[in-house]
N, CA, C and O atoms as a GROMACS GRO file, in nm:
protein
  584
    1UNK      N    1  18.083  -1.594   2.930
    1UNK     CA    2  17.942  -1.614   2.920
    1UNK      C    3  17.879  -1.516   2.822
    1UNK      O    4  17.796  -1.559   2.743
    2UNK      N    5  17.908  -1.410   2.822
    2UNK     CA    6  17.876  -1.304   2.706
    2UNK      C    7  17.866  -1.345   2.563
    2UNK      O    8  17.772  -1.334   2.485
    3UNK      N    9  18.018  -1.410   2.544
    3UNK     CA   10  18.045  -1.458   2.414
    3UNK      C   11  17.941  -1.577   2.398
    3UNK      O   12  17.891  -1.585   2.286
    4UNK      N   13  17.908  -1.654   2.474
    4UNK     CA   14  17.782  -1.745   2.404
    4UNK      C   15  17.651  -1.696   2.405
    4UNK      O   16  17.563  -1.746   2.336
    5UNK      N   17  17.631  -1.587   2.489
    5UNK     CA   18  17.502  -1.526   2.441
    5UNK      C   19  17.477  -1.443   2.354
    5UNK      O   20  17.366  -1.399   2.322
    6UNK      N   21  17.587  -1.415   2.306
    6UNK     CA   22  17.592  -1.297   2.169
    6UNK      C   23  17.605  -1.424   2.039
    6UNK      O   24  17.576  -1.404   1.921
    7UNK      N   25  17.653  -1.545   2.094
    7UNK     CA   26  17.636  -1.654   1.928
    7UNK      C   27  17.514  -1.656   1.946
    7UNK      O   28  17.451  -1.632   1.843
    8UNK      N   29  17.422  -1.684   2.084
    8UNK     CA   30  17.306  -1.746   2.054
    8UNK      C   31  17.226  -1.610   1.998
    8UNK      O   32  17.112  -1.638   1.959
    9UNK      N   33  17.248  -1.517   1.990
    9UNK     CA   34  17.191  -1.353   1.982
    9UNK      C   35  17.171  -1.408   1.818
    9UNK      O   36  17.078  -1.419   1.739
   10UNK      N   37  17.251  -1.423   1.819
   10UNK     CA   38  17.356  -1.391   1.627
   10UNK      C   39  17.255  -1.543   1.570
   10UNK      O   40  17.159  -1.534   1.493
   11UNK      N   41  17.302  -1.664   1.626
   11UNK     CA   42  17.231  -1.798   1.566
   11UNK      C   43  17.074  -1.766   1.546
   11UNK      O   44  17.009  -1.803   1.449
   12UNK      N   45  17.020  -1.686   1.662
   12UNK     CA   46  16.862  -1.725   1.658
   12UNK      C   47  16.848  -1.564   1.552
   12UNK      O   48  16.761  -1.528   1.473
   13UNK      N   49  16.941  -1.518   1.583
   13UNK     CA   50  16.901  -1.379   1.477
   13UNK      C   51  16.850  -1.461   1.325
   13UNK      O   52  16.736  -1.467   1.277
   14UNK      N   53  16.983  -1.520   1.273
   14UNK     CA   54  17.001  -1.590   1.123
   14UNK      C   55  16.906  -1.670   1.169
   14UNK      O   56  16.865  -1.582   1.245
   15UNK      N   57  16.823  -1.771   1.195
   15UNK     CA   58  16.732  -1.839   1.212
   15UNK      C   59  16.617  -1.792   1.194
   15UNK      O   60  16.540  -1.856   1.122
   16UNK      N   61  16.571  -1.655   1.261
   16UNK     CA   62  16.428  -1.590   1.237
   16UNK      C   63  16.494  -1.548   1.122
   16UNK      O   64  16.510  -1.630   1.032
   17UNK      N   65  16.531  -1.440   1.108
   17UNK     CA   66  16.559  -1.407   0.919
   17UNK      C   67  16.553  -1.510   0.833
   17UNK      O   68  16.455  -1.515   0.758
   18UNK      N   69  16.640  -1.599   0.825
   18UNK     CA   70  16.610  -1.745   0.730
   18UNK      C   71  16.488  -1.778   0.724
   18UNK      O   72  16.453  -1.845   0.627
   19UNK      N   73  16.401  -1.744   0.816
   19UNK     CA   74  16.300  -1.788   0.868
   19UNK      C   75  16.155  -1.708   0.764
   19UNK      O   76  16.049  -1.749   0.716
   20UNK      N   77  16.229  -1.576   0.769
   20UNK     CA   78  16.138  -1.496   0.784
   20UNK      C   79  16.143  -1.422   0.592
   20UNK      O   80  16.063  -1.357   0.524
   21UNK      N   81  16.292  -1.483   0.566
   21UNK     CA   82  16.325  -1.474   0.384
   21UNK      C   83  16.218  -1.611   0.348
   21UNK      O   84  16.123  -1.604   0.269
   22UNK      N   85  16.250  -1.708   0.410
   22UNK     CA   86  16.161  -1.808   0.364
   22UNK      C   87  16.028  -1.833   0.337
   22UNK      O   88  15.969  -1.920   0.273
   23UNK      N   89  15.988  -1.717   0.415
   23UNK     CA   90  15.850  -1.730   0.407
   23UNK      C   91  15.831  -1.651   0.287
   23UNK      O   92  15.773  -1.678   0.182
   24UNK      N   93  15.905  -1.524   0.334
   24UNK     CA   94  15.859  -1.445   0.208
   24UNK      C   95  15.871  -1.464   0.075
   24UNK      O   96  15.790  -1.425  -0.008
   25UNK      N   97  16.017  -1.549   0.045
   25UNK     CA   98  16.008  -1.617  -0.106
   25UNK      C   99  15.922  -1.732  -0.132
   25UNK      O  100  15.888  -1.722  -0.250
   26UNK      N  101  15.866  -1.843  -0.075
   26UNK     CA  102  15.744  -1.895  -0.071
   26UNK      C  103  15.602  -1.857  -0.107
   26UNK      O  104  15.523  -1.903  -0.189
   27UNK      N  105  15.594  -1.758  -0.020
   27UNK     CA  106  15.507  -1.653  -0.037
   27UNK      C  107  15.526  -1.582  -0.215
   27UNK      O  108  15.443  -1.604  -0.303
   28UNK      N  109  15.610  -1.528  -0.227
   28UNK     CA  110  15.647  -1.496  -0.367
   28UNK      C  111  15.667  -1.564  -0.484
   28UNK      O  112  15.657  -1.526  -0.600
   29UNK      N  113  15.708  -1.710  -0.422
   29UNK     CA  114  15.671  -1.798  -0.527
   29UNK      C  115  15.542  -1.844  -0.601
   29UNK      O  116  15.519  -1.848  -0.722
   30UNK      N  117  15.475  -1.871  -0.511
   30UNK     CA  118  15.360  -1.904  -0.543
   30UNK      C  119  15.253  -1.797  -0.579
   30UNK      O  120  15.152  -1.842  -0.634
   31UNK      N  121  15.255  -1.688  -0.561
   31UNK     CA  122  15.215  -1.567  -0.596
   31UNK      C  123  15.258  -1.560  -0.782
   31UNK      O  124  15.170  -1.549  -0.868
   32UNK      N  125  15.387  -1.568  -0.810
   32UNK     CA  126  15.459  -1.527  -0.899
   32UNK      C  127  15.367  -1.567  -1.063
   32UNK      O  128  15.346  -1.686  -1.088
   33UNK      N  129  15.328  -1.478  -1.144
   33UNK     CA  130  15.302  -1.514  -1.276
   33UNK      C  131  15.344  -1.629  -1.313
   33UNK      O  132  15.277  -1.732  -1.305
   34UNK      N  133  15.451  -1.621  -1.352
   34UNK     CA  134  15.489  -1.696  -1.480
   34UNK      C  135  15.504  -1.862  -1.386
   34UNK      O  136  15.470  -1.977  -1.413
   35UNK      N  137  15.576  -1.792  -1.265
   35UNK     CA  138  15.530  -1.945  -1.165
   35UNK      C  139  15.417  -2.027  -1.180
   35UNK      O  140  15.417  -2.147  -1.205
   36UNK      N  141  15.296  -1.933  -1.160
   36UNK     CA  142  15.142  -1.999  -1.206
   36UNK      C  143  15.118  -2.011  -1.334
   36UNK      O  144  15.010  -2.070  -1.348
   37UNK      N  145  15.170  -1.983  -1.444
   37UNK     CA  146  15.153  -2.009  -1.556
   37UNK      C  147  15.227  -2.150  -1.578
   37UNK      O  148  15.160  -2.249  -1.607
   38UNK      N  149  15.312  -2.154  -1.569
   38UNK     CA  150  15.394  -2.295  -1.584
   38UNK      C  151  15.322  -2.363  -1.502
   38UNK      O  152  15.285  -2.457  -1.573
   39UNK      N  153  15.271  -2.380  -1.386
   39UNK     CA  154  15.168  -2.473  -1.336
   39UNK      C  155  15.067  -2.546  -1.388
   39UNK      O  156  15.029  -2.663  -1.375
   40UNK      N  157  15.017  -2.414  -1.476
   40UNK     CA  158  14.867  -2.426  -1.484
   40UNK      C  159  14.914  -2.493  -1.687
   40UNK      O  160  14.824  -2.555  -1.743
   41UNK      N  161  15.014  -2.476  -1.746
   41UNK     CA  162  15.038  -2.531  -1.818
   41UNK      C  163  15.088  -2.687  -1.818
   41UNK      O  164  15.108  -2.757  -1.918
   42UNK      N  165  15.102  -2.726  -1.675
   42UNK     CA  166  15.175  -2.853  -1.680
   42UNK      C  167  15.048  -2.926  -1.669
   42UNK      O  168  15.038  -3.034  -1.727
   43UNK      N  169  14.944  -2.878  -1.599
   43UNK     CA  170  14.828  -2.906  -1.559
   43UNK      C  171  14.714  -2.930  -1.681
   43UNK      O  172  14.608  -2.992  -1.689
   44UNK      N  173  14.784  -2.856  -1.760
   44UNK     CA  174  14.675  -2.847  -1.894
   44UNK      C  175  14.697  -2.967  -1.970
   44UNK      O  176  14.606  -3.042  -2.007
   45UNK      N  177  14.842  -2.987  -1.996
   45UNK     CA  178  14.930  -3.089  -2.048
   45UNK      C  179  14.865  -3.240  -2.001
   45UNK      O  180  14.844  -3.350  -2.053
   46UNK      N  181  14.850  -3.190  -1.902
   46UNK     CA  182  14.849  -3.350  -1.817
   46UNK      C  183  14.703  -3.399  -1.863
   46UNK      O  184  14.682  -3.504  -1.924
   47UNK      N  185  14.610  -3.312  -1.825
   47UNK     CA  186  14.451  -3.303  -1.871
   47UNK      C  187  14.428  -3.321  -1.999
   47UNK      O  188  14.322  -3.380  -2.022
   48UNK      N  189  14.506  -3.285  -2.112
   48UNK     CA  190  14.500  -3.306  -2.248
   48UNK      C  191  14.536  -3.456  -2.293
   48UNK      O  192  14.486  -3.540  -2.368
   49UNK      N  193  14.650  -3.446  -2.211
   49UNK     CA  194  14.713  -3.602  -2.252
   49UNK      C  195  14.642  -3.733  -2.212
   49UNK      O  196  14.655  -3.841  -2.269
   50UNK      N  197  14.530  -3.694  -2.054
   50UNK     CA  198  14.454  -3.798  -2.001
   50UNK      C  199  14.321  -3.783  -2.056
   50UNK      O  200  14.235  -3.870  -2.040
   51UNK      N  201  14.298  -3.663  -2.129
   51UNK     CA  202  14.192  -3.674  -2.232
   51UNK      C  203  14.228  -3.762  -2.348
   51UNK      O  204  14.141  -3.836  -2.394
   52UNK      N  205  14.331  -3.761  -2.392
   52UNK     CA  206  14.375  -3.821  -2.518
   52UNK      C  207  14.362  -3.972  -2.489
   52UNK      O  208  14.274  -4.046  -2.534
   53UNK      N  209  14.414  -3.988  -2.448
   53UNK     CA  210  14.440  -4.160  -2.340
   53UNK      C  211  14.285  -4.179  -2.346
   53UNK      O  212  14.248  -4.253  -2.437
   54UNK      N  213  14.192  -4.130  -2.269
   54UNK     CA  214  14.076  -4.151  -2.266
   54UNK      C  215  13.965  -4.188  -2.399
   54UNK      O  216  13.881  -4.278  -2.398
   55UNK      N  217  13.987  -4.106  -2.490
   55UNK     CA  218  13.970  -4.077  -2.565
   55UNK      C  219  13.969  -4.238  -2.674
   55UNK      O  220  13.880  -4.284  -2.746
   56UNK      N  221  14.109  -4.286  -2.644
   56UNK     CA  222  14.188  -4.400  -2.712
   56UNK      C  223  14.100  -4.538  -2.664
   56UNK      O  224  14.081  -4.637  -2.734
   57UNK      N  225  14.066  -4.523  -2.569
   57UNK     CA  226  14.020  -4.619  -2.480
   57UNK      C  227  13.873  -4.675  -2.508
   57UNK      O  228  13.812  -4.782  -2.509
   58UNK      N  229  13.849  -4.505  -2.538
   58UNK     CA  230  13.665  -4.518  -2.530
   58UNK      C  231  13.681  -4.561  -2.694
   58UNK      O  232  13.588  -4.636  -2.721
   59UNK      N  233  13.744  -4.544  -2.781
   59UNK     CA  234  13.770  -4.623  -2.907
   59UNK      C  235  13.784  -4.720  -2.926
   59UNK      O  236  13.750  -4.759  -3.038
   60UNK      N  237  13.838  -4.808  -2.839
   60UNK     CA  238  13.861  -4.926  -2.829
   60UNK      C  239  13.761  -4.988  -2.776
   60UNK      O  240  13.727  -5.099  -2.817
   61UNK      N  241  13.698  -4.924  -2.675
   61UNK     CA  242  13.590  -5.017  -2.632
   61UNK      C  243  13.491  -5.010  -2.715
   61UNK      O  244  13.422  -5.110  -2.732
   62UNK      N  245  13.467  -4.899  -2.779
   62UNK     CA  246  13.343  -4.902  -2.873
   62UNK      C  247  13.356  -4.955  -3.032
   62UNK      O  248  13.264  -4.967  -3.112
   63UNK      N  249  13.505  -4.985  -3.054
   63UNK     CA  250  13.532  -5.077  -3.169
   63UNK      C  251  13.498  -5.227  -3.143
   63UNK      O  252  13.453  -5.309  -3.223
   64UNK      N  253  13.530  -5.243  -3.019
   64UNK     CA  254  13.516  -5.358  -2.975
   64UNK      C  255  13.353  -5.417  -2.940
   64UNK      O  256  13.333  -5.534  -2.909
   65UNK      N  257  13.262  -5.333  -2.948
   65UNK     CA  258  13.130  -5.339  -2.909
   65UNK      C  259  13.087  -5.382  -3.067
   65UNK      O  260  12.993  -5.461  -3.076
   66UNK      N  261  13.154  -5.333  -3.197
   66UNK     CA  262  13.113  -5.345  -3.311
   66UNK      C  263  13.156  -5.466  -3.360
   66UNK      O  264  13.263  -5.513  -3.323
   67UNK      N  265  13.064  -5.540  -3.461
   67UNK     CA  266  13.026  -5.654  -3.504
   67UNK      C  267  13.142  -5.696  -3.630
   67UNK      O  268  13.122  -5.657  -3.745
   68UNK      N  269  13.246  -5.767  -3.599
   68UNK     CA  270  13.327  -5.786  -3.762
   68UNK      C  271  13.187  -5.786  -3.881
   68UNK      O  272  13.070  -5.820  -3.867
   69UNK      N  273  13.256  -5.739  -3.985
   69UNK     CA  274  13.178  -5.776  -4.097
   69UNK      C  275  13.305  -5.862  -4.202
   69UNK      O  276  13.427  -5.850  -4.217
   70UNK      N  277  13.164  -5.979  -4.279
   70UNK     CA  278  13.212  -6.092  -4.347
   70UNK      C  279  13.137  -6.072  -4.439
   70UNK      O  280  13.018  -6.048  -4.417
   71UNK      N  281  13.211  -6.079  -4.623
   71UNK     CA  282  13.162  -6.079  -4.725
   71UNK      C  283  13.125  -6.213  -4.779
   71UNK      O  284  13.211  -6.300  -4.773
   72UNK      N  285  12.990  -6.246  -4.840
   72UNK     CA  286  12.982  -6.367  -4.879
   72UNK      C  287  12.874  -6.466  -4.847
   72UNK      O  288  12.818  -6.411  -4.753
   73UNK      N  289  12.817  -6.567  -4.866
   73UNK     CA  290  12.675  -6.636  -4.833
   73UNK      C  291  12.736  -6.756  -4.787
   73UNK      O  292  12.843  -6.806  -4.822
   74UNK      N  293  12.657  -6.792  -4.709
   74UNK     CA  294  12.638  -6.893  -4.572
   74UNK      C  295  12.710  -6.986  -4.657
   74UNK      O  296  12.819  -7.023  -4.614
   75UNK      N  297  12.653  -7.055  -4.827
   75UNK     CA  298  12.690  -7.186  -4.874
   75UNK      C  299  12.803  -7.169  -4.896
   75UNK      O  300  12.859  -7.278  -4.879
   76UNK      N  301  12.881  -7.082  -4.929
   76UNK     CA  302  13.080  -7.030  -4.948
   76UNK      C  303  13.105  -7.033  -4.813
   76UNK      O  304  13.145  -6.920  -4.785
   77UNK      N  305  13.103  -7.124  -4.683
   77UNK     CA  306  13.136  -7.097  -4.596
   77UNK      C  307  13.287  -7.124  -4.628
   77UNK      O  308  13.356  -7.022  -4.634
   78UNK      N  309  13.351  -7.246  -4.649
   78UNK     CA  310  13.481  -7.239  -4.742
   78UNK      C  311  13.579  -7.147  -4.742
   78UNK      O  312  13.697  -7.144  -4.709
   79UNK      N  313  13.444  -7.022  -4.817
   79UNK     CA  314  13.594  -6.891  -4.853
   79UNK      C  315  13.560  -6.833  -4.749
   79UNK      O  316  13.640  -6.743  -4.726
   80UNK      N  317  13.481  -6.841  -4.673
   80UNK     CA  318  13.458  -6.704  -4.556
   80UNK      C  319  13.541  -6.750  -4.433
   80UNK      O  320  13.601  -6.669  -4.361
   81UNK      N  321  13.541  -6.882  -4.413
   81UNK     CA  322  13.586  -6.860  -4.294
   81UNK      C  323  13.756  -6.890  -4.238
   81UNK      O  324  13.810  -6.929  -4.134
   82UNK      N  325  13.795  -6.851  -4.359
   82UNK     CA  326  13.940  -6.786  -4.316
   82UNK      C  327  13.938  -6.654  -4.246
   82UNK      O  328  14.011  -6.624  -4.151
   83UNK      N  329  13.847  -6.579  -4.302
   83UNK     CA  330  13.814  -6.442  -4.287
   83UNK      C  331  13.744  -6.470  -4.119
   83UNK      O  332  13.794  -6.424  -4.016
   84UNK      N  333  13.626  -6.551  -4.125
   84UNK     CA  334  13.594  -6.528  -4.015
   84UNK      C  335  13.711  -6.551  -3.883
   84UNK      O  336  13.705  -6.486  -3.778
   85UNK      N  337  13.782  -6.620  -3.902
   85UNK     CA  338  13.926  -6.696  -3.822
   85UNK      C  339  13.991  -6.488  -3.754
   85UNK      O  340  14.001  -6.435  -3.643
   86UNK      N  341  14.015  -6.445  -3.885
   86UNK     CA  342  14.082  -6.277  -3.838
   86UNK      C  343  13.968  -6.214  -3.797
   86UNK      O  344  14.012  -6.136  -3.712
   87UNK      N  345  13.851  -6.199  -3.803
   87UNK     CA  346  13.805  -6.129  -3.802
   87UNK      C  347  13.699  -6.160  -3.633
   87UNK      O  348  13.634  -6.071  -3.579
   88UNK      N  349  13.708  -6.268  -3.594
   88UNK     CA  350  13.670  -6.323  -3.461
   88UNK      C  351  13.778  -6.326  -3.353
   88UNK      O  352  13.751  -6.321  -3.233
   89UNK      N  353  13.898  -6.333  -3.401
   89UNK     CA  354  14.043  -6.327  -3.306
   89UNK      C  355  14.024  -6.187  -3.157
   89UNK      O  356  14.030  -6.194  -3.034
   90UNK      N  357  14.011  -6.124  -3.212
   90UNK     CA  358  13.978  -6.046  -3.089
   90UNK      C  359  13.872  -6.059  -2.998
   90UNK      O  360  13.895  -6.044  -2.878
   91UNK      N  361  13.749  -6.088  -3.043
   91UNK     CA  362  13.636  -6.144  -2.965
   91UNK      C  363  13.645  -6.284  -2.866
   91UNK      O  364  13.551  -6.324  -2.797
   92UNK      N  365  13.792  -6.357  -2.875
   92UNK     CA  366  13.711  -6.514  -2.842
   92UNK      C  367  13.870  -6.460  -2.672
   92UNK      O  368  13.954  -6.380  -2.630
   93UNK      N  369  13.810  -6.567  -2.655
   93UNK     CA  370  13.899  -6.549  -2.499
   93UNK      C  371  14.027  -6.584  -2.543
   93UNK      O  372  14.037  -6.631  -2.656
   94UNK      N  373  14.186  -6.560  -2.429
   94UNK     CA  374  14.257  -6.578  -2.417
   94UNK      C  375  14.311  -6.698  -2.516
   94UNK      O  376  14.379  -6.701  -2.618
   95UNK      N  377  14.234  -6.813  -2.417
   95UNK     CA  378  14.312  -6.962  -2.421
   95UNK      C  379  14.295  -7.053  -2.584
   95UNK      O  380  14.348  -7.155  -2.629
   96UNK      N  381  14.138  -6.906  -2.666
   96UNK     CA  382  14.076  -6.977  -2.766
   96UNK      C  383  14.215  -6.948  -2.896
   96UNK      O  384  14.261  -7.033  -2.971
   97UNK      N  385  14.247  -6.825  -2.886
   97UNK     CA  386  14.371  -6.760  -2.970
   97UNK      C  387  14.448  -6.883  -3.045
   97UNK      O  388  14.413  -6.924  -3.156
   98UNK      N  389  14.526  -6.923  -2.994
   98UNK     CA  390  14.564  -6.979  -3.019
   98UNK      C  391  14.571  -7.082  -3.142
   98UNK      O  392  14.653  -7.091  -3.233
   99UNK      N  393  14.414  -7.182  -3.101
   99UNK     CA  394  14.403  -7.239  -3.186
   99UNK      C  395  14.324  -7.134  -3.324
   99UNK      O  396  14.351  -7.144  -3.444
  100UNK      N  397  14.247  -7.059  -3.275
  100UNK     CA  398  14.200  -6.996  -3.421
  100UNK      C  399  14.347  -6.969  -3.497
  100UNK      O  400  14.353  -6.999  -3.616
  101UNK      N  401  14.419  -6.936  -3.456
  101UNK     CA  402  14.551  -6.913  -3.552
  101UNK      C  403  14.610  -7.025  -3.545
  101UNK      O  404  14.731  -7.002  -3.545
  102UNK      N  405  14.588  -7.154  -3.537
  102UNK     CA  406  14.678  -7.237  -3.567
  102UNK      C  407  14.621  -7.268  -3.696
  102UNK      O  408  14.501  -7.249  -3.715
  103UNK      N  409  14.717  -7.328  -3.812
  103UNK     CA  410  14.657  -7.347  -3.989
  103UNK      C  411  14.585  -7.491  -3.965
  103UNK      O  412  14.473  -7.515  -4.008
  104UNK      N  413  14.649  -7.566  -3.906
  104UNK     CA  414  14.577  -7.698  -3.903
  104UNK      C  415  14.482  -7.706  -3.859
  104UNK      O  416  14.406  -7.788  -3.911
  105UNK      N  417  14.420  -7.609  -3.714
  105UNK     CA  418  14.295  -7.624  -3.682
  105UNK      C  419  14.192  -7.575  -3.773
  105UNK      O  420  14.080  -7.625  -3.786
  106UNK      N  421  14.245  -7.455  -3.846
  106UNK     CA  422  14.196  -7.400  -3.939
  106UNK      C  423  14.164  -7.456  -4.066
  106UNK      O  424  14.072  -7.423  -4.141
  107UNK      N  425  14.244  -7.539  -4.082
  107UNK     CA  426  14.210  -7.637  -4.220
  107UNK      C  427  14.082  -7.756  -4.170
  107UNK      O  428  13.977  -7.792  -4.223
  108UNK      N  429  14.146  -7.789  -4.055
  108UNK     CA  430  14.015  -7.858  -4.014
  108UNK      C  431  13.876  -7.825  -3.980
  108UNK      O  432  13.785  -7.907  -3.987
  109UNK      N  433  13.865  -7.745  -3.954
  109UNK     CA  434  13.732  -7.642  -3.938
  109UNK      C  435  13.684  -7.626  -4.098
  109UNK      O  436  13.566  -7.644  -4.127
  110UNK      N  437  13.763  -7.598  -4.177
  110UNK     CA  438  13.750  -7.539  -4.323
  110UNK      C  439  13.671  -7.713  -4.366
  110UNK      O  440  13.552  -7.720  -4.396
  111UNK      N  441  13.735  -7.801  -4.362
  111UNK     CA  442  13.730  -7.942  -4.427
  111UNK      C  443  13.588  -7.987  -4.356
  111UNK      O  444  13.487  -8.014  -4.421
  112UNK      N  445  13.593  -7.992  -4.227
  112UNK     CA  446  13.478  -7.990  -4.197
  112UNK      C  447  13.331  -7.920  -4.240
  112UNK      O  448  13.222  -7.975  -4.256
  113UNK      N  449  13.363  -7.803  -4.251
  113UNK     CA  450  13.228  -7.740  -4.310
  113UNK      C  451  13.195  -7.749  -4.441
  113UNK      O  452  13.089  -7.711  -4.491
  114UNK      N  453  13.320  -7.818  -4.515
  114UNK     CA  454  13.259  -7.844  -4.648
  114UNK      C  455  13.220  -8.009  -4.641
  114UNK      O  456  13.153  -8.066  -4.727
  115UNK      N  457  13.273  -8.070  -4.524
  115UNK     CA  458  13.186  -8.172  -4.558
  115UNK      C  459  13.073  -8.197  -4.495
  115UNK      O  460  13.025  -8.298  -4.547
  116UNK      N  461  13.016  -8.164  -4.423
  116UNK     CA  462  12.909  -8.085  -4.360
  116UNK      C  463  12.848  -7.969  -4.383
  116UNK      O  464  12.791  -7.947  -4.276
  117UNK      N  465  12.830  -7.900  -4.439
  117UNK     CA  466  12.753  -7.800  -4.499
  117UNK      C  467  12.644  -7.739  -4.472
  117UNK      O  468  12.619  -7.620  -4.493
  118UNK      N  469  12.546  -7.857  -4.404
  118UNK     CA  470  12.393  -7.835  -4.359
  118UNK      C  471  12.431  -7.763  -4.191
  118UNK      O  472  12.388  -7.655  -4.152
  119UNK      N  473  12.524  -7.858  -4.108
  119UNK     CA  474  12.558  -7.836  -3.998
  119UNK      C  475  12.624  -7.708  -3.964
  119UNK      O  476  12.569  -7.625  -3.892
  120UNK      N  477  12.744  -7.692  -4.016
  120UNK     CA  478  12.815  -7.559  -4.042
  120UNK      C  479  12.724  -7.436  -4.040
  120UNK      O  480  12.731  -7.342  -3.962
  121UNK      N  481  12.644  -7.453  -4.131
  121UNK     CA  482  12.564  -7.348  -4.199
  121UNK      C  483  12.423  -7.282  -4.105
  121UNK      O  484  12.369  -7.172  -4.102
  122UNK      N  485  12.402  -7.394  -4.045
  122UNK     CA  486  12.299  -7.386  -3.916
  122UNK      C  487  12.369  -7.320  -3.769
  122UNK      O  488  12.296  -7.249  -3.699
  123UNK      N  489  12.498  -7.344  -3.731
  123UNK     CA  490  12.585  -7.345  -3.662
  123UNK      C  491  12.648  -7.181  -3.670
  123UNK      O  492  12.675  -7.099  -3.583
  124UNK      N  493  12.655  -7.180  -3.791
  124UNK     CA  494  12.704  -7.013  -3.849
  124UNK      C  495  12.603  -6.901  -3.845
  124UNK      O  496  12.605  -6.793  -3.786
  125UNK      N  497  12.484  -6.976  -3.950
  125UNK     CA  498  12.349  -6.880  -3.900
  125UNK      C  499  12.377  -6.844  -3.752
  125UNK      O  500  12.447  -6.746  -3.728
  126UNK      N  501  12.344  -6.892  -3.688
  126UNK     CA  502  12.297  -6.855  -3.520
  126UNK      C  503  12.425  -6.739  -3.503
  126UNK      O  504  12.381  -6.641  -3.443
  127UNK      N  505  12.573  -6.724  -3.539
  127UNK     CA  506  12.650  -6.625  -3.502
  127UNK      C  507  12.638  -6.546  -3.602
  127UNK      O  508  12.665  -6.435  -3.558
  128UNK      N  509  12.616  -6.540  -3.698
  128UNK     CA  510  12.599  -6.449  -3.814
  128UNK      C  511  12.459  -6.429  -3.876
  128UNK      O  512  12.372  -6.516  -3.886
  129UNK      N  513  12.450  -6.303  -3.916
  129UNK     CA  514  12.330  -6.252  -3.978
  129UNK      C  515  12.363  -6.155  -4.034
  129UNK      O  516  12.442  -6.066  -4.001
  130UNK      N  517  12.258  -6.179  -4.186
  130UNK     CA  518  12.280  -6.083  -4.301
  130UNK      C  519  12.280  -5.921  -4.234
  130UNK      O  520  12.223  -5.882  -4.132
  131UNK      N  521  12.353  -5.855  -4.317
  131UNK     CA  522  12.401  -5.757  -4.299
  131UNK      C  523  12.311  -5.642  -4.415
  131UNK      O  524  12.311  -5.675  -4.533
  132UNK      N  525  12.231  -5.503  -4.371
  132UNK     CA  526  12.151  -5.471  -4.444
  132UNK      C  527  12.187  -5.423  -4.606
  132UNK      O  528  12.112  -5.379  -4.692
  133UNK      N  529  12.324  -5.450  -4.608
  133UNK     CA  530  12.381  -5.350  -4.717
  133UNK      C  531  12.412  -5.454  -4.864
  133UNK      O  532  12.458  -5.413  -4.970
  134UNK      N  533  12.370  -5.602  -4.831
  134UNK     CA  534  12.366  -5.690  -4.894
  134UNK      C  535  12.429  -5.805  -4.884
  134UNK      O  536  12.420  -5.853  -4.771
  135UNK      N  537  12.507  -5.884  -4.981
  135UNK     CA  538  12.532  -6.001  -4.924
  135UNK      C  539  12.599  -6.056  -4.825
  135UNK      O  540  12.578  -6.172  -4.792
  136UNK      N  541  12.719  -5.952  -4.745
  136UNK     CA  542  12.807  -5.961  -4.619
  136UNK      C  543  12.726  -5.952  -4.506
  136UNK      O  544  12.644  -5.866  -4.474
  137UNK      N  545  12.772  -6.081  -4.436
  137UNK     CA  546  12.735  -6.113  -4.318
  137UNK      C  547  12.816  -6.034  -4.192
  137UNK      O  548  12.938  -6.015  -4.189
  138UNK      N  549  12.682  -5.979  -4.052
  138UNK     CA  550  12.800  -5.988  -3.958
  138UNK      C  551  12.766  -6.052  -3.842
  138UNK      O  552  12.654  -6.103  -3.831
  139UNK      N  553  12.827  -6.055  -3.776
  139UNK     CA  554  12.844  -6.117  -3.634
  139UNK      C  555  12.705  -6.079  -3.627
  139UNK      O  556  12.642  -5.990  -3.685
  140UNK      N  557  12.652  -6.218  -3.491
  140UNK     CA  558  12.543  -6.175  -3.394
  140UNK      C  559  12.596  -6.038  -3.290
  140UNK      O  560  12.718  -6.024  -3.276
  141UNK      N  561  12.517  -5.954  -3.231
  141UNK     CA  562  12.557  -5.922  -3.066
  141UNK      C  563  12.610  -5.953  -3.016
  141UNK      O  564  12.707  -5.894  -2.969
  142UNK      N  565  12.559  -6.123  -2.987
  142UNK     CA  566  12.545  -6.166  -2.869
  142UNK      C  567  12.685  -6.313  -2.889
  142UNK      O  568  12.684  -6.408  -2.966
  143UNK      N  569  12.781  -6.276  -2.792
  143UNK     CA  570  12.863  -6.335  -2.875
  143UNK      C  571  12.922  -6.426  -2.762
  143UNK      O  572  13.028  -6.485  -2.777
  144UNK      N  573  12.822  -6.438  -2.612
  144UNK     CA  574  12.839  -6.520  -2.529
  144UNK      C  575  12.838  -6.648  -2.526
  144UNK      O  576  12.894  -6.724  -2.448
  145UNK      N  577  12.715  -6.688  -2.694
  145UNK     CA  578  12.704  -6.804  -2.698
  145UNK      C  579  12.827  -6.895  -2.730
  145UNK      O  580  12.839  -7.016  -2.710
  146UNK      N  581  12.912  -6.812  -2.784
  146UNK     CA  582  13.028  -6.903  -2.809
  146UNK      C  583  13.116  -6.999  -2.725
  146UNK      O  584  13.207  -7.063  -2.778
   0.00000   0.00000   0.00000
């Protein structure tokens, strides 16, 4: 009976000590300089990088708030609106993509407004307006009407 109360003496001894190193290197860890420096650097890292990200974002949204600009007068709709085709691609929804980049729809749109001209041109006004810097047109605002 001795001999198991001297393991359990000995087990719970190493147990509080383990116990009691543990705390104290814990304790010392987190205390430790260069410990908190590497923290507070990973921390900086992280904050810089989700600034950066942020940063990217708020660019995008505020590129995206800005109006394509199109060189050229309403009656050349012709040459413009190839241009307008790239230069509206990001503005129009999902499902519209597509066809703005398809060539045939694009030729047909093109063929159309030259044979129509009055229509087109009335149709275009309302999304486009002169631009103050001279003859390039840009987008309306308001680009819901589409």
């Amino acid at each position: 009976m001795e001999a198991t109360t001297i393991n359990m003496i000995i087990a719970l001894s190493i147990v509080v000590l383990g116990g009691f190193i543990g705390l104290k290197w814990v304790k010392y860890r987190a205390l430790d300089a260069n410990y908190v420096k590497q923290k507070v650097k990973v921390y900086e890292d992280l904050a810089a990088e989700y600034k950066q990200e942020m940063q990217h974002w708020k660019g995008k949204f505020n590129q995206s708030k800005q109006a394509p600009q199109i060189d050229g007068e309403l009656g050349e709709l012709g040459e413009i609106l190839p241009n307008l085709f790239t230069e509206f691609s990001p503005f129009v929804p999902n499902w519209l993509k597509p066809l703005l980049n398809n060539r045939d729809v694009q030729s047909w749109l093109i063929k159309y407004a030259k044979e129509n001209p009055d229509k087109a041109s009335e149709w275009f006004g309302k999304i486009l307006r002169k631009n103050d810097k001279g003859s390039s047109y840009q987008s309306a605002p308001n680009l819901q009407s589409l």
